[in-house]
N, C-alpha and C positions, 0 to 999 in steps of 0.2 A: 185195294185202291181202285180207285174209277180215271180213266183218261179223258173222262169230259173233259171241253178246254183247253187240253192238251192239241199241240201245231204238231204234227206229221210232214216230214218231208222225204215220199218215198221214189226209189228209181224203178221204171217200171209199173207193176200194180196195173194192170188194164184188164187183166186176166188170170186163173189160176192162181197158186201161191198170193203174190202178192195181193190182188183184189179180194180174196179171203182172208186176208190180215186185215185190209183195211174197213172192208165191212165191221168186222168185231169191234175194230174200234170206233167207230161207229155210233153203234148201239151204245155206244158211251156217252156220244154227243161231241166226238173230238173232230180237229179239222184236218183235213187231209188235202196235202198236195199230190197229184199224182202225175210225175215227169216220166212220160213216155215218148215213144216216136209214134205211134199208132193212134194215126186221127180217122185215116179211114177205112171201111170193116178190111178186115183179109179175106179172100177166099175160102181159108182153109182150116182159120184161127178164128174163135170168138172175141169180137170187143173191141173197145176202141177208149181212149180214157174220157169220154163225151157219155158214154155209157157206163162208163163205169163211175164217172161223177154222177148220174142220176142214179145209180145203186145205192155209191155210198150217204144221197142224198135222205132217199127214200128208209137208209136203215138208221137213220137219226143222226146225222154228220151231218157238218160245212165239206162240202169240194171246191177246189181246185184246181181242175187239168190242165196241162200244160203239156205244150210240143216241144219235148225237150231230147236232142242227141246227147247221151251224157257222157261222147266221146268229142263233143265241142263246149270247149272253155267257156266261149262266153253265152254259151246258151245254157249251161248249169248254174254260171253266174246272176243269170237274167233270172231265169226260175225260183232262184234258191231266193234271190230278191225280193220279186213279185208275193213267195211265200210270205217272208214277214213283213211286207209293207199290210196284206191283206188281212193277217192274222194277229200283227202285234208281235211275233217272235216266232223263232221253232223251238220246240221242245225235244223234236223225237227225229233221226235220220234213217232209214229203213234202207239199209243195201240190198235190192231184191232184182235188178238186173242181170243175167248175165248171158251169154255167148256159151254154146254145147258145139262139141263136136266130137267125137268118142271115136276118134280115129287113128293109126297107126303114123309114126314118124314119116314115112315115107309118103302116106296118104297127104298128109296137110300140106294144105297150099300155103303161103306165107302170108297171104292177102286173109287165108281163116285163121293162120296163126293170131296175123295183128290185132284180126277183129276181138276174139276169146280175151284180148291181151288188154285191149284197151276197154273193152266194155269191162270184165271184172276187175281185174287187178287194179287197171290205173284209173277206172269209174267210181271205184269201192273209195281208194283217195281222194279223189278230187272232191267226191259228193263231202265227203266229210270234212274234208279241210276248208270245204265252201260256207258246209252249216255252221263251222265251229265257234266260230265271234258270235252266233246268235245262241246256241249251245249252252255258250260262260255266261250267258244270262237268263237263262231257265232257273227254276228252281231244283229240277229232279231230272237232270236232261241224259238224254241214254242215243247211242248208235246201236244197230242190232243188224248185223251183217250175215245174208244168208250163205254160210259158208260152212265147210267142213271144220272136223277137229285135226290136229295137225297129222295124219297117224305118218309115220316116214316107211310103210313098207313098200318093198318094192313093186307088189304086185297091183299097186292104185296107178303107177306107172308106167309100167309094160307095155300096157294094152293103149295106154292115150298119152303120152307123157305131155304133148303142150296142153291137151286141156288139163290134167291134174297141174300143172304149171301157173296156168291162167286162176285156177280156181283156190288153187292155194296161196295164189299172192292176194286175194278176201281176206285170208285167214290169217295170216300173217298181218295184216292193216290191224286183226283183232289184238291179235300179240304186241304188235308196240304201242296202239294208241293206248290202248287200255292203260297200260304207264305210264306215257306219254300226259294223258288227260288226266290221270288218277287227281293230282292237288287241284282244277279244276270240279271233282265232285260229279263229271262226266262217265256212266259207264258205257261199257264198250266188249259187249260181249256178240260171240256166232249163234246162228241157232241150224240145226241141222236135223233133219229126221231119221229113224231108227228105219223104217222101209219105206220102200218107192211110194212115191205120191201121183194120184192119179193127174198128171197135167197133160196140155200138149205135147211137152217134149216125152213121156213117156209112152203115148200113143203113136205119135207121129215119126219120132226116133228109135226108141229103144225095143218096144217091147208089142206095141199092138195091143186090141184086144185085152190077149192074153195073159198081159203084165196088167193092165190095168187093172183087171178082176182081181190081184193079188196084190193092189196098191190100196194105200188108205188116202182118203180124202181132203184135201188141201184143209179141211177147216182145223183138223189135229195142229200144226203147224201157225193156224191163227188164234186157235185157243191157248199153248204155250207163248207165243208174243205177247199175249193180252198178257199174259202172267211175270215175265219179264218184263214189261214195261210198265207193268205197275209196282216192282220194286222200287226198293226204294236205291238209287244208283253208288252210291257208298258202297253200300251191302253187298253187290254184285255186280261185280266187272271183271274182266280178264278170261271170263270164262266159254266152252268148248261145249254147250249144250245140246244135247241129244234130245228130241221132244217129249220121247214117252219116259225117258229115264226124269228127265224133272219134274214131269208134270206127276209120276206118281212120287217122289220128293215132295212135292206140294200135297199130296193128300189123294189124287185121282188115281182109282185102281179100275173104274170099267171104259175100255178103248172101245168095243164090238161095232160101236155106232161110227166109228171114223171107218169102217168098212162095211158097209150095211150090205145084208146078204149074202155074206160072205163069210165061212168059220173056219177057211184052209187056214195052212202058212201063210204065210206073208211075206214077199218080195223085202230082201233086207237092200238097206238104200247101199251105193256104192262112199268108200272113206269110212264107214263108221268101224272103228277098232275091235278086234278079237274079244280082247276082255267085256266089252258091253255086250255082245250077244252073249257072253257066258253066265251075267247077271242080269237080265231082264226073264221072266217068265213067258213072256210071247211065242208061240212056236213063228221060226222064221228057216227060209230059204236063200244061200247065198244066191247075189245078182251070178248072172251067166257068164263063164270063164274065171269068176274067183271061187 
């Protein structure tokens, strides 16, 4: 299935991950909203959603940017608006915002607690319950929430417990809407990668360089969205998706180009459970301290 025509309304999307979703779809001919806070460049960050609407223009899409906090009510309201008065409806809710901080209890301030807290967990809500009356009038309409699978071991917690907190209240939105909307015809599935993805946060945060080279490429991550959202939303909802485990489920067995020049291990992303690394072929290396 093609997402031409298909109305996007994503949080985020100016940069990395998310702007590599939206391109792909794109190339489809589909419209994209792209509700960021970032109108003007960063010092230190590429993009801006002004650039990233000529991106997504240039790769055969309608844009949309919009200055949107989507930790303010009535500015996701405005947004989410603006979307279907422009486009006619939304079809597709992209949760791809969120708040990092990979720090120890004692480290967090309560001011980065709130923030990790209210851009995912309570962002990941809002956005959805915003699109939803537009949603129940799509034909094939899907959320697709970039969040973990639920693993409950202890050691995702140890080391950061408010953000594994903050990021698994995403995951959890996945878990109940999915039932929630099922008679609806709405699906409502995570998508989550099998290793680290070369973005700002993994540069700038976690890993440097060093991590990077052992990271695979945001477009891995846009090529499984394309995949999922061109299901057919009946068929698949409720689900915990791991990028390269579906997408070889779909048929695709060569990855090497989501890491171009690069034939080591591979940085395994942090949440993704024991058992998937024990059935995929890829060689990988756990992230650092697990």
């Amino acid at each position: 299935m093609s997402l031409q025509g298909k109305t996007i309304f994503m949080s985020g999307g100016s940069r990395g991950i998310g702007l590599a979703i939206a391109l792909r779809a794109a190339r489809d001919g589909a419209n994209i909203a792209i509700a960021a806070k970032t109108a003007e460049p960063h010092p230190k960050l590429p993009g801006t959603i002004y650039t990233a609407a000529k991106e997504i223009e240039a790769a055969g899409g309608n844009a949309l940017p919009l200055l949107c906090d989507i930790r303010n009510d009535d500015m996701v309201t405005d947004a989410v608006q603006q979307t279907a008065d422009k486009f006619g409806g939304i079809d597709i809710c992209i949760n791809n915002a969120s708040a990092i901080a990979l720090l120890k209890t004692e480290q967090v301030s309560m001011k980065r607690y709130d923030l990790m807290n209210q851009v995912n967990a309570r962002g990941t809500f809002l956005l959805s319950k915003t699109c939803l009356p537009h949603l129940k009038n799509s034909d094939n309409a899907h959320i697709l929430n970039l969040a973990p699978p639920l693993d409950l071991s202890p050691k995702w917690f140890a080391r950061h417990t408010a953000y594994t907190m903050a990021k698994y209240g995403m995951s959890l939105c996945t878990l109940g809407m999915a039932e929630e909307f099922r008679p609806h015809g709405i699906a409502v599935n995570s998508l989550w990668p099998l290793t680290s993805i070369d973005t700002a946060a993994v540069r700038n945060v976690l890993g440097g360089e060093a991590m990077a080279k052992m990271s695979r490429t945001p477009q891995i991550l846009a090529d499984a969205a394309h995949m999922i959202l061109s299901q057919t939303a009946a068929e698949l909802t409720g689900q915990f998706i791991i990028d390269e485990v579906f997408m070889r489920e779909q048929g695709v067995t060569e990855f090497s180009h989501y890491a171009p020049g690069y034939d080591g291990p591979l940085m395994a992303d942090f949440f993704v459970p024991q058992d998937v690394f024990d059935n995929v072929p890829t060689q990988l290396l756990h992230a650092p301290g697990y």
